[in-house]
N, C-alpha and C positions, 0 to 999 in steps of 0.2 A: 536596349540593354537593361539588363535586372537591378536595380541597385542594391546591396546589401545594407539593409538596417540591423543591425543587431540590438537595439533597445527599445523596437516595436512592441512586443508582447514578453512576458513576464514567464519564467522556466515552464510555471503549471500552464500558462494558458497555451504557448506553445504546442506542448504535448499534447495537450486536448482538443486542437485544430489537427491535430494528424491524422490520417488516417489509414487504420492495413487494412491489406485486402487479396485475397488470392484470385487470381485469375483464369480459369481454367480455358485451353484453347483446344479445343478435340479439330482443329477446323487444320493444323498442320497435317491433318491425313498421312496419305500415302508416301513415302520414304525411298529414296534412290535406292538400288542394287546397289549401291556401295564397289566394296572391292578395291578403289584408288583412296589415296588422300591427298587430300585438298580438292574435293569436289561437295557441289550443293547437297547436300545430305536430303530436305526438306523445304518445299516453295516459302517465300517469303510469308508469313503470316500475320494477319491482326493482332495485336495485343488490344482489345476495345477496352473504354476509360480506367486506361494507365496509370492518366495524370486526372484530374479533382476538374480542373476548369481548362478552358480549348488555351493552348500554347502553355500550357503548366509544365513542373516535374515533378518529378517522382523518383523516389531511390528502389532500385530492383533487388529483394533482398535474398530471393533465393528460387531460384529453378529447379522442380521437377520433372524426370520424362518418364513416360510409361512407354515400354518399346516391344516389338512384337517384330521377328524377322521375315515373315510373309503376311500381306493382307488376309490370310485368314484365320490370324493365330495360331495355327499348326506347326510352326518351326521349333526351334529349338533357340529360346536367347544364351543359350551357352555362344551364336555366331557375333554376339554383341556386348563383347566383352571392354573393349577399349574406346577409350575416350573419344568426342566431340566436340564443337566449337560451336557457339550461339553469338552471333551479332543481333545487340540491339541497335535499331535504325527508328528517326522518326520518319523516312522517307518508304514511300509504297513500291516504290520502281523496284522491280527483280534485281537480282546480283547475277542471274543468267535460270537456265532453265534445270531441272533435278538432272543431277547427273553430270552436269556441266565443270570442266575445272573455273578455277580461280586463278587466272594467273596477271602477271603485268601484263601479258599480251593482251588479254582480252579489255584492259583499263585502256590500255592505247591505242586501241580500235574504234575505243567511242562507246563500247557496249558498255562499259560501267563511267559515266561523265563525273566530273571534277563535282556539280552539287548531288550528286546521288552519295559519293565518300563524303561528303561534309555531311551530312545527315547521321551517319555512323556516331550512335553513342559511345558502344564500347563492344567491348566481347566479354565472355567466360568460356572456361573449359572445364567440360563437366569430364569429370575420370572418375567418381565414384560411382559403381555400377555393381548390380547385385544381379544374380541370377535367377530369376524364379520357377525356373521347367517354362514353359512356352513361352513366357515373356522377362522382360529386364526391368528392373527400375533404377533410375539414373538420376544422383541429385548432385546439387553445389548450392551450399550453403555461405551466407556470410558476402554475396557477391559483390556489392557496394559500388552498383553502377548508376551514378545522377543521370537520369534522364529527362530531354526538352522534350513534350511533343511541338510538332509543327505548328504555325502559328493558326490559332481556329480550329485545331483539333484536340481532340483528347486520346488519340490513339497511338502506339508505339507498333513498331514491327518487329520480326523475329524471323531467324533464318539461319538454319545449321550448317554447318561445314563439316565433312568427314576428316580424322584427323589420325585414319587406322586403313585398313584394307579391311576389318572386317566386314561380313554380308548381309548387306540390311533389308536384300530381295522383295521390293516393294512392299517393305512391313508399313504397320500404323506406329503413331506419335502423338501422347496425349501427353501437354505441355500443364503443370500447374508453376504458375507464377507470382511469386509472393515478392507484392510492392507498399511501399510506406509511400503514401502521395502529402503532397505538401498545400 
């Protein structure tokens, strides 16, 4: 366990051991058909060095999504109008597969185990969302989620949940992640 010292380093010095940094993840690809809410929006993904040093944290300060409602960019994000949910996780294990619900059933069947939830940092819900003619852009600002990676890593993970019926017809997902690591 982490002890808190609060009289280790001096306001300036502090600040000047922090460090931001955006993260860009093009590796969330391809995007469920949507349609229901409360299903896998997007596979679990990489956040690669989240955190500064392996079992570090880091604060998650703001998420952007670039959205496209068919893999070829040709749709229309006017179908991607409403909000989403992002779990941050230091755990790699799937939450189930694209498309998939989320429900208690599936926790008490064993697909989602007791240390795969402990791992759960936090969430956000991104609802501001812009329309551009074939794609969306989707931010949340101000998120303020402390994240641990696992012990000996420096990687976070990431995983959408649908939180609308809108139609995400096997679109893309390019994730920029803006983190203060410590």
């Amino acid at each position: 366990m982490a002890k808190t010292q609060l009289h280790n380093y001096s306001v300036q010095e502090k600040l000047n051991k922090m460090d931001v940094d955006v993260i860009t993840v093009t590796g969330a690809g391809v995007m469920g058909t949507g349609d229901t809410a409360g299903t896998i929006m997007f596979p679990i993904t990489e956040i690669p060095n989240a955190v500064a040093v392996p079992g570090g944290t880091c604060m998650i300060h703001s998420i952007t999504a670039v959205l496209s409602d068919e893999s070829t960019d040709n749709g229309s994000a006017s179908n991607l109008t409403n909000s989403f949910r992002v779990v941050i996780t230091n755990d790699s294990t799937t939450l189930g597969a694209v498309d998939a619900a989320i429900t208690d059933e599936s926790a008490a069947a064993g697909q989602l185990g007791r240390t795969v939830l402990d791992g759960i940092q936090g969430f956000a819900d991104i609802s501001a969302i812009q329309d551009f003619g074939y794609m969306a852009v989707a931010s949340k600002n101000s998120v303020g989620i402390v994240a641990k990676a696992a012990e000996g890593s420096t990687s976070l993970y990431i995983v959408g949940i649908t939180q609308s019926t809108d139609n995400y017809d096997g679109g893309n997902i390019t994730l920029n992640i803006g983190v203060v690591k410590d």
